[in-house]
C-alpha positions as CSV (number, residue, x, y, z in Angstrom):
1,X,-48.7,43.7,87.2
2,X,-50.2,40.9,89.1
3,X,-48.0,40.1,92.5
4,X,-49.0,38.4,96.0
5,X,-47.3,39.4,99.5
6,X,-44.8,36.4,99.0
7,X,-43.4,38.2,96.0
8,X,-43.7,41.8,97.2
9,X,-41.4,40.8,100.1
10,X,-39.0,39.4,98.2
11,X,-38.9,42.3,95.9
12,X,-38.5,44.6,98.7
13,X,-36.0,43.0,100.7
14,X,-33.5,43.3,97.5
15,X,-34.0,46.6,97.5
16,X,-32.9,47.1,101.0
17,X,-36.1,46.7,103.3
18,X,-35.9,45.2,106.1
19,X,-38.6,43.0,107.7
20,X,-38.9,44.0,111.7
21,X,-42.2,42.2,112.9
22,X,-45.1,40.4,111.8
23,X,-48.5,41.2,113.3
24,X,-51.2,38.4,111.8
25,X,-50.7,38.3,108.1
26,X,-49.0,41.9,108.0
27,X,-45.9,41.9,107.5
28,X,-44.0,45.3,108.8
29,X,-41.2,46.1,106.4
30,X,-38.7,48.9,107.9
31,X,-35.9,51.0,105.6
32,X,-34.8,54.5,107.4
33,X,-37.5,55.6,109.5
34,X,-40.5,54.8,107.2
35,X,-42.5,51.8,107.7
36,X,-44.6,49.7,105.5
37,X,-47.5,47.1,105.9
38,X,-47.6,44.1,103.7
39,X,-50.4,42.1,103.6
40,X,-49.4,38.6,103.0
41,X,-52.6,36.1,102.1
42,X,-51.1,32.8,101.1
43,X,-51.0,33.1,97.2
44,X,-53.7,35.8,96.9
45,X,-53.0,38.4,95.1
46,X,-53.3,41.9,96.3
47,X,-55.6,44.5,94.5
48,X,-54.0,46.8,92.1
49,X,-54.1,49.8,94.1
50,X,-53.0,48.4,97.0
51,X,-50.0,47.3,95.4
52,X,-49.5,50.2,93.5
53,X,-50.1,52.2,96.3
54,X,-47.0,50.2,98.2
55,X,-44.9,50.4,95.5
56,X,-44.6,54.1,95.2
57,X,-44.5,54.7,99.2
58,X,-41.0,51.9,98.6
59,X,-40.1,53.9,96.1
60,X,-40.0,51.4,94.1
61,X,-42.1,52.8,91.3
């Protein structure tokens, strides 16, 4: 699965995450109490464990 910040954003705000703050190009995504950074890069995509490691902590995977 090849995905960049833009599209991980958009994927996790339809699954209820909220975006609470941006710091630089990390984009702090808020559901509950548990935070996540999402590193947004223009149109770069971000590294297979990265992303995979995102996904599960969404729980999303």
């Amino acid at each position: 699965m090849d995905m960049d910040g833009k599209e991980l954003l958009k994927l996790m705000r339809n699954n209820d995450w909220e975006e609470v703050r941006v710091e630089g190009s990390h984009h702090i995504m808020k559901k509950g109490n548990k935070e996540i950074s999402v590193p947004v890069h223009g149109s770069k995509s971000i590294k297979k464990g990265l992303l995979n490691k995102i996904l599960k902590d969404a729980g999303l995977k």
